[in-house]
Backbone bond lengths (Angstrom), bond angles and torsions (degrees), N, CA, C in turn:
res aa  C-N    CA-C-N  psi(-1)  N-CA   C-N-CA  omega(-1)  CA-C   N-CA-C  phi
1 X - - - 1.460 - - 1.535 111.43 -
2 X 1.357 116.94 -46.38 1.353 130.82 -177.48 2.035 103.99 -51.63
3 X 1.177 110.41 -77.33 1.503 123.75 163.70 1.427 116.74 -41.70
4 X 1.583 126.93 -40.09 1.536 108.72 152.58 1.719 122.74 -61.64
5 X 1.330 124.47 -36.98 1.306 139.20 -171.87 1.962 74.89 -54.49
6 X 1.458 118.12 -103.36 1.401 143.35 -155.57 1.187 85.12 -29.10
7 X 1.540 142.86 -58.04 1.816 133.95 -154.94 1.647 88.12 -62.02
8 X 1.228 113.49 -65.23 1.545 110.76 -173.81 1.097 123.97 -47.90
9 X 1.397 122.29 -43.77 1.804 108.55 162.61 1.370 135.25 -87.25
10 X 1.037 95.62 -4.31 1.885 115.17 165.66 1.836 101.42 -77.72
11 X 1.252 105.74 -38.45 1.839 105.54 -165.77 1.948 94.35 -80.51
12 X 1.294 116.82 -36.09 1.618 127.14 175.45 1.701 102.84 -57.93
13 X 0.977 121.27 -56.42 1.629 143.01 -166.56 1.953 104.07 -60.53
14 X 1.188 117.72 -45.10 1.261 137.32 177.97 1.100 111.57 -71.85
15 X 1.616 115.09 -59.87 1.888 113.15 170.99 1.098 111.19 -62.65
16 X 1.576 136.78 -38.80 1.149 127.46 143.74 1.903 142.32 -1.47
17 X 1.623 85.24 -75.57 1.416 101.41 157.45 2.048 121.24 -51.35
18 X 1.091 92.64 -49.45 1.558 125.57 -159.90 1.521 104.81 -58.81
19 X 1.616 105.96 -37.61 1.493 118.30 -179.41 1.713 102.44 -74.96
20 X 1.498 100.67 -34.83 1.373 108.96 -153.19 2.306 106.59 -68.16
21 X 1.825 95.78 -37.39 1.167 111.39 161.63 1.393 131.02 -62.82
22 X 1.477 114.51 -27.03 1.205 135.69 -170.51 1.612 98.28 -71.09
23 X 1.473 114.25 -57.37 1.829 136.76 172.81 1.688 90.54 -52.85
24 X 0.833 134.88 -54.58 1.372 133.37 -156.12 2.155 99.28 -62.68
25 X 1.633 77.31 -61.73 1.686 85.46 -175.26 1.485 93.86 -38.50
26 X 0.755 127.08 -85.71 1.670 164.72 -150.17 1.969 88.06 -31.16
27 X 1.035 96.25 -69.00 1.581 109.69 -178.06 1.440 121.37 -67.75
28 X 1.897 107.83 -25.14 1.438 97.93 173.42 1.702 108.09 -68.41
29 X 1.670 107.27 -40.35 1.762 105.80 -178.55 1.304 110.39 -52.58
30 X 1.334 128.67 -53.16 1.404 146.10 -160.05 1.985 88.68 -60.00
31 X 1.273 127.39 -41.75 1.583 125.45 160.41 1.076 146.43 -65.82
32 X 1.554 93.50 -22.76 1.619 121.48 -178.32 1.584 132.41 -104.02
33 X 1.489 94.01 -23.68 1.529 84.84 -164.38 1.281 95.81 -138.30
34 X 1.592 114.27 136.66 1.452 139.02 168.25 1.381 93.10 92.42
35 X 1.527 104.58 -160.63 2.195 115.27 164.35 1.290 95.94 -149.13
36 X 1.440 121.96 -155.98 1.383 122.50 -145.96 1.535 95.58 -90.74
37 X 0.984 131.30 -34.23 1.472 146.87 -176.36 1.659 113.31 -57.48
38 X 1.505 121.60 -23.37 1.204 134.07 -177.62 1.724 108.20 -51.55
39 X 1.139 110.90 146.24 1.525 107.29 162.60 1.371 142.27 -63.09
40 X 1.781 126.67 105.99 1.407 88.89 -135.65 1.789 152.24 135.18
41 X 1.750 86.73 -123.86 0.864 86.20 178.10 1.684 113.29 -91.11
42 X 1.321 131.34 -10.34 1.198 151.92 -161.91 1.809 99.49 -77.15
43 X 1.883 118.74 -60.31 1.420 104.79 -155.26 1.738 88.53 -91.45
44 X 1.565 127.78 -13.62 1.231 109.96 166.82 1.830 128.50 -96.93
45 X 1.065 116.33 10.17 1.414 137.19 -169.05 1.590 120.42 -117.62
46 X 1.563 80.34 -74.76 1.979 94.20 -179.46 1.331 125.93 -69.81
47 X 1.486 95.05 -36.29 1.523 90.28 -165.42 1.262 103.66 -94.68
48 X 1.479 149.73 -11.91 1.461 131.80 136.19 1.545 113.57 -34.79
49 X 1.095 111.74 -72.66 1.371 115.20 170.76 1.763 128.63 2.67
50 X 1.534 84.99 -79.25 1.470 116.17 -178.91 1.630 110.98 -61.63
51 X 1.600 108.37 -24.46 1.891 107.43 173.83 1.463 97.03 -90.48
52 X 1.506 117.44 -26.52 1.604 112.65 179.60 2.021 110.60 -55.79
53 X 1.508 97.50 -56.46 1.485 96.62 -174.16 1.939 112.27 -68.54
54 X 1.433 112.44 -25.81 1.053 102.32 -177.59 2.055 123.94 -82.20
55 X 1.395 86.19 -4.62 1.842 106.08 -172.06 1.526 92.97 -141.29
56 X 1.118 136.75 42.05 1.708 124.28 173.65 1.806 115.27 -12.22
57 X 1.054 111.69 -43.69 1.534 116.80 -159.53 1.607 99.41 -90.68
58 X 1.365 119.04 -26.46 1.445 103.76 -171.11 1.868 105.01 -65.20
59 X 0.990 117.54 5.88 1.691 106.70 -171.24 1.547 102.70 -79.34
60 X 1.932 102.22 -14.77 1.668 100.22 177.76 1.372 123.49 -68.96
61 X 1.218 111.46 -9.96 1.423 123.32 -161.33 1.663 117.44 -112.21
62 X 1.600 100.90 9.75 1.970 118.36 163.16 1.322 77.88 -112.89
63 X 1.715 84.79 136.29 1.127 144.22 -171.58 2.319 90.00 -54.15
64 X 1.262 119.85 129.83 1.538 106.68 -178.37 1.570 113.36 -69.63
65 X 1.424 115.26 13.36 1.508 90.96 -159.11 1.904 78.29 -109.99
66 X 1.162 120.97 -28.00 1.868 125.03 175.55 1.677 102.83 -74.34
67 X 1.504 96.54 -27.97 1.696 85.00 177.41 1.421 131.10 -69.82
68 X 1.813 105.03 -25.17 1.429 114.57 -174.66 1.674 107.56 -121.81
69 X 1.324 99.12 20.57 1.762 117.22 -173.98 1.955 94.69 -64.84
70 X 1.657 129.28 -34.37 1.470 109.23 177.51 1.351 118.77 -73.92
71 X 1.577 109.12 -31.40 1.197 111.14 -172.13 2.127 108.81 -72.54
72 X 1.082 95.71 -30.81 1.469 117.50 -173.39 2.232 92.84 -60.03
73 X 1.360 98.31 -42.31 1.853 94.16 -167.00 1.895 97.08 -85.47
74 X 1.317 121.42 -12.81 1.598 104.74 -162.05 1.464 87.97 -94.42
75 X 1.826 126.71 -22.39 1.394 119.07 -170.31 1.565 88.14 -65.64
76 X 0.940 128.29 -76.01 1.850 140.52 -174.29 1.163 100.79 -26.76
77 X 1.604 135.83 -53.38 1.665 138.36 -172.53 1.922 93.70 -63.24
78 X 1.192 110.98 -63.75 1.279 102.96 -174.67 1.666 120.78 -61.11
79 X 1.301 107.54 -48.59 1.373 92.29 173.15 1.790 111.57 -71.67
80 X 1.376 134.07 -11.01 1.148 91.45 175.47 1.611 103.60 -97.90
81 X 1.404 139.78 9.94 1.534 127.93 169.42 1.331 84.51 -90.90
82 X 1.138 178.07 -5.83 1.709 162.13 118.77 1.854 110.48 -18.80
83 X 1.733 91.20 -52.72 1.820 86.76 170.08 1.721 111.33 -73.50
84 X 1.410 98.23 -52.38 1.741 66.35 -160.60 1.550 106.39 -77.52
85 X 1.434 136.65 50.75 1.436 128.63 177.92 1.794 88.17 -134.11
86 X 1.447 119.37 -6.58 1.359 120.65 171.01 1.203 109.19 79.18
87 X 1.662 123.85 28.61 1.709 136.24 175.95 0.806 116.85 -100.63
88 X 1.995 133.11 12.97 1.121 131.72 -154.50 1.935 102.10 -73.21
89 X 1.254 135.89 60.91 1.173 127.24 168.88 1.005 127.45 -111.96
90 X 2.099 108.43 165.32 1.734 89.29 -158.94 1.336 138.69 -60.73
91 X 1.211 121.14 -6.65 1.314 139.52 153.22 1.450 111.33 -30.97
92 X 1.058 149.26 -79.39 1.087 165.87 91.19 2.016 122.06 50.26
93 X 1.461 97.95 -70.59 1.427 117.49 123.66 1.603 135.44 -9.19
94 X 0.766 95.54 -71.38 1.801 128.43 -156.78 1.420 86.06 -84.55
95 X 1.560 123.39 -52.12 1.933 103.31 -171.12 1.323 103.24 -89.26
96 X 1.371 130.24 -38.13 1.705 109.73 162.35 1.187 125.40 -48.83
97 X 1.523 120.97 -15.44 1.611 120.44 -170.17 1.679 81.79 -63.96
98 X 1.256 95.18 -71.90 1.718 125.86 -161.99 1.553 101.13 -34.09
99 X 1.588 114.86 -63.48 1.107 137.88 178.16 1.705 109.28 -18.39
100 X 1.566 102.15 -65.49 1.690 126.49 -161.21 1.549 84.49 -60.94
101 X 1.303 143.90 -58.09 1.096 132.71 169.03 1.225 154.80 -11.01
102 X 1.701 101.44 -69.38 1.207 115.09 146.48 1.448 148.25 8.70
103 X 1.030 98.43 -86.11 1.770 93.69 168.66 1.470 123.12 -79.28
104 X 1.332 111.34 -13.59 1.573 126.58 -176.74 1.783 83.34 -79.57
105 X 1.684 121.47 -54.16 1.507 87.45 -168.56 1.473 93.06 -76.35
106 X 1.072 164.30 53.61 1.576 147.52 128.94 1.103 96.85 -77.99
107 X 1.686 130.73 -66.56 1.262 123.25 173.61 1.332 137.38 -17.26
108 X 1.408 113.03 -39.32 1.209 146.04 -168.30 1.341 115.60 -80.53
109 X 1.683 107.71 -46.39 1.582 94.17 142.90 1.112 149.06 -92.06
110 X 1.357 109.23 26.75 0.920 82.27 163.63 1.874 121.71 -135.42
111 X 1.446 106.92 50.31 1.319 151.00 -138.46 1.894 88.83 -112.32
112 X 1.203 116.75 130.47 1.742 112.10 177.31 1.805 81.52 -72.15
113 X 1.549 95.60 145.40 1.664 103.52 174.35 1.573 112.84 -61.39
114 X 1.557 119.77 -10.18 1.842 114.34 -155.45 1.653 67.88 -89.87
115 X 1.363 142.49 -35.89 1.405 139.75 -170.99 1.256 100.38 -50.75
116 X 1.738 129.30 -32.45 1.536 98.90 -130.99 1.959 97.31 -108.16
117 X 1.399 104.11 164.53 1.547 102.93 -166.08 1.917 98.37 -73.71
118 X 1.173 98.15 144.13 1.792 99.88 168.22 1.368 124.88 -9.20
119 X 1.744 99.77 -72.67 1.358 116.27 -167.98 1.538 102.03 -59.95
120 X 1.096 111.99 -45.88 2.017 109.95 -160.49 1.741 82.88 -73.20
121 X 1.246 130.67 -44.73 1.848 120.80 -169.03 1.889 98.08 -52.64
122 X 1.485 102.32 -57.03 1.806 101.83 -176.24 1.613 125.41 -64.84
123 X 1.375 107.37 -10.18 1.679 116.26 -174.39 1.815 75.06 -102.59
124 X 1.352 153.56 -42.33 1.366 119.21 174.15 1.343 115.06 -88.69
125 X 0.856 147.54 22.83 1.126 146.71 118.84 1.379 139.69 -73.99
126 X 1.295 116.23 -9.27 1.641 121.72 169.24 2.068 99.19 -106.00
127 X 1.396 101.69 23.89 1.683 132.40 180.00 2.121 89.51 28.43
128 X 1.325 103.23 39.15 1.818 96.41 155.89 1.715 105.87 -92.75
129 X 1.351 131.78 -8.35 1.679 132.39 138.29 0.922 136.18 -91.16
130 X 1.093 154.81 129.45 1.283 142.88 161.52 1.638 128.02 -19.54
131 X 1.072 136.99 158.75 1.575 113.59 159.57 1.503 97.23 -135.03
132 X 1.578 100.82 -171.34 1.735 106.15 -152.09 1.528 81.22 -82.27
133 X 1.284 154.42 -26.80 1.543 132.65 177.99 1.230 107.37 -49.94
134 X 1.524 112.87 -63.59 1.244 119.59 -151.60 1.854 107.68 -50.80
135 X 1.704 92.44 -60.59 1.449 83.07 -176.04 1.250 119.00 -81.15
136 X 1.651 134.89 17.63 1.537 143.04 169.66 1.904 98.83 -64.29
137 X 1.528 112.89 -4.51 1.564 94.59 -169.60 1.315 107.82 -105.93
138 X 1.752 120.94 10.63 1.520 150.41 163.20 1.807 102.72 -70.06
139 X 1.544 121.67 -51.49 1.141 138.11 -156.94 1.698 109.19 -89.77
140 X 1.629 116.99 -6.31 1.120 97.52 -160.53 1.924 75.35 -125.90
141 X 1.066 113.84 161.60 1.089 144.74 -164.93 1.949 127.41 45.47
142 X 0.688 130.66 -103.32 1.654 130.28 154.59 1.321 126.52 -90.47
143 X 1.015 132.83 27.09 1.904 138.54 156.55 1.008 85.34 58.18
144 X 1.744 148.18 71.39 1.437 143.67 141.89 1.303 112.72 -111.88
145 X 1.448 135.06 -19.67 1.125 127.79 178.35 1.877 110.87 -113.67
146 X 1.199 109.99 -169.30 1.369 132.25 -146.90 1.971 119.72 2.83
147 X 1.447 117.05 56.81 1.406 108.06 -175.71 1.289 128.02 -65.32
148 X 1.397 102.09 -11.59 1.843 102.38 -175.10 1.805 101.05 -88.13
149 X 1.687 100.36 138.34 1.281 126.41 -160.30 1.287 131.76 -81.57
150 X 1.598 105.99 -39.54 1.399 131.57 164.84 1.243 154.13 -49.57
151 X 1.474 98.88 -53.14 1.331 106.04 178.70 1.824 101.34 -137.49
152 X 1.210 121.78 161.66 1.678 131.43 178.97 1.660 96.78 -79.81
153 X 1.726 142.35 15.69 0.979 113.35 -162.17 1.267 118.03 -139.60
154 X 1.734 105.63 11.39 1.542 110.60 -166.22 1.702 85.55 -118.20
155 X 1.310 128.63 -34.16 1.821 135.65 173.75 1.765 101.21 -22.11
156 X 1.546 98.52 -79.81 1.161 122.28 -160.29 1.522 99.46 -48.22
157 X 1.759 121.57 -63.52 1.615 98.87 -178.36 1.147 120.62 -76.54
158 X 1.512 137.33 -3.47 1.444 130.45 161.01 1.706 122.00 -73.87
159 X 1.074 89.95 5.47 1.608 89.97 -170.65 1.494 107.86 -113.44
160 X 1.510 92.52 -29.52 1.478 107.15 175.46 1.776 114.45 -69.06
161 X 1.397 116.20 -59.12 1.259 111.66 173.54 1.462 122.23 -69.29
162 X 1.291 103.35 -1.87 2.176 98.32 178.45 1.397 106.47 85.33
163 X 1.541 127.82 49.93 1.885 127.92 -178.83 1.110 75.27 -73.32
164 X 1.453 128.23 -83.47 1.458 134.53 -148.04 1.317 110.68 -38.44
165 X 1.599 113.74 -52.32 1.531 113.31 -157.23 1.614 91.50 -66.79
166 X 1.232 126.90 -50.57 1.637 134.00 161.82 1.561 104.39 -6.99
167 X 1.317 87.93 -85.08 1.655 105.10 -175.37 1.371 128.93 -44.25
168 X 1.348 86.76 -33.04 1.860 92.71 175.86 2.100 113.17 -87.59
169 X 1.306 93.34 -10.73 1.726 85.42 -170.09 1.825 92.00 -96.85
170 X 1.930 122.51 -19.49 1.668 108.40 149.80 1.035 121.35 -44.84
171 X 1.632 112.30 -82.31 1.342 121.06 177.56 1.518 149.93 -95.48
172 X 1.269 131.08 49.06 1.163 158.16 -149.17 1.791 91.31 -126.42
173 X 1.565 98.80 -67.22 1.645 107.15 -175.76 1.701 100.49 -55.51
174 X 1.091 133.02 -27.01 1.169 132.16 -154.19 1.540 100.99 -98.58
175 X 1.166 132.05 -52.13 1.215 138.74 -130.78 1.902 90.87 -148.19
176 X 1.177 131.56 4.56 1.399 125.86 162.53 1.394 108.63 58.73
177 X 1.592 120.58 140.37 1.492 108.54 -167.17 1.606 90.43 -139.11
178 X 1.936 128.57 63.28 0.990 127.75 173.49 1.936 127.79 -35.04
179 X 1.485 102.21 -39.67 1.618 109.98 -169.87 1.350 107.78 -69.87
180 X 1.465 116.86 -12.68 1.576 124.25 -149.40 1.525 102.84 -106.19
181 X 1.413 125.94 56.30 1.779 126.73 172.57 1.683 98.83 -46.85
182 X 1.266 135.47 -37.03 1.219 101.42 168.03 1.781 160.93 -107.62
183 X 1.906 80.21 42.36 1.522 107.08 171.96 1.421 108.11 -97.73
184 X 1.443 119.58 -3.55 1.491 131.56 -166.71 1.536 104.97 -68.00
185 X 1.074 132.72 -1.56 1.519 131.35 -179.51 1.247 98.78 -122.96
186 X 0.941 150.65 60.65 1.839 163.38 158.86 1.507 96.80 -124.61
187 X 1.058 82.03 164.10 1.868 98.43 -166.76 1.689 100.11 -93.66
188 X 1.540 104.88 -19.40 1.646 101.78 -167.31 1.468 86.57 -130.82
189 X 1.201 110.57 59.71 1.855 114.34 159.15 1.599 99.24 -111.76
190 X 1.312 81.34 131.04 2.023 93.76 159.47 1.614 111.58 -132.92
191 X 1.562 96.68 142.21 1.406 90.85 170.42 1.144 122.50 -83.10
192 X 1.264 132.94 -13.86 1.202 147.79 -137.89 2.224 93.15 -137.07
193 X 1.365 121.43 146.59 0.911 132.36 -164.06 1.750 82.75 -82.06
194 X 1.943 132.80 144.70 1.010 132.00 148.45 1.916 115.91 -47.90
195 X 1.203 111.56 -37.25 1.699 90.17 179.02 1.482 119.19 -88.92
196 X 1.467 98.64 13.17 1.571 101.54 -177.22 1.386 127.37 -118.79
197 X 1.982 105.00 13.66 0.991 150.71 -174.73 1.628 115.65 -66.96
């Protein structure tokens, strides 16, 4: 019983993380690739984006239910290909819970703390959320480091081992990374997407 208990909160603790990388991915592309003009992905992706980094705080002021309306349709896509493939388990569960979150905790930091409700002030402070420091070190210089939203604890080792810089020397060549002047000195930077060449 003991060893089922620990698998189950060790397997919760991981999707946890897992969602938290997932937000990260999600937000490094949404920084990286294409501009607002893209097809797409540009007037629903980028170009929020681009008023997000240039006004951080105005994202407080859409309405929360348009703010977390993508994350709100991919939980529904995933849980319903989980039903009809017959995977509906709590696993499954458990990262859409997390999932729906997501951008609400970005929101969250970036919320004045006298704003923020009890519970979300004591879950960033017992750092199981993020808080507006942590991810203020995303906002201040060139938007290359800390993109994941969630938690204070997946930033630090992705940033540390180079995912991003990874990620950007895959897809950059592929998919062109116009917003990004400072990938422009790499040998395999394009501004421009290779199939759009």
């Amino acid at each position: 019983m003991l060893m089922e208990t620990l698998s189950v909160v060790a397997q919760a603790f991981l999707i946890y993380l897992a969602v938290d990388l997932m937000a990260g991915i999600f937000h490094w592309a949404e920084d990286t690739l294409g501009k607002p003009t893209s097809p797409i992905w540009g007037p629903a992706f980028v170009a929020p984006n681009v008023i997000h980094h240039d006004k951080p705080n105005e994202m407080n002021k859409i309405h929360w239910f348009r703010n977390n309306l993508p994350v709100y349709v991919a939980a529904l896509v995933i849980l319903g290909v989980a039903w009809a493939m017959d995977a509906l388990v709590w696993q499954v569960w458990w990262f859409c819970f997390v999932g729906l979150f997501s951008q609400q905790s970005h929101r969250w930091s970036h919320t004045p703390r006298k704003a923020l409700p009890a519970p979300v002030l004591y879950l960033q402070r017992m750092r199981i959320l993020q808080d507006g420091k942590h991810h203020w070190k995303h906002h201040r210089g060139d938007h290359s480091t800390h993109y994941c939203v969630v938690t204070p604890w997946v930033n630090p080792v992705l940033d540390r081992i180079g995912f991003w810089r990874f990620m950007e020397r895959i897809f950059v060549p592929i998919f062109g990374a116009p917003r990004r002047p400072d990938l422009s000195d790499r040998g395999w930077y394009r501004d421009r997407a290779a199939w759009a060449a």
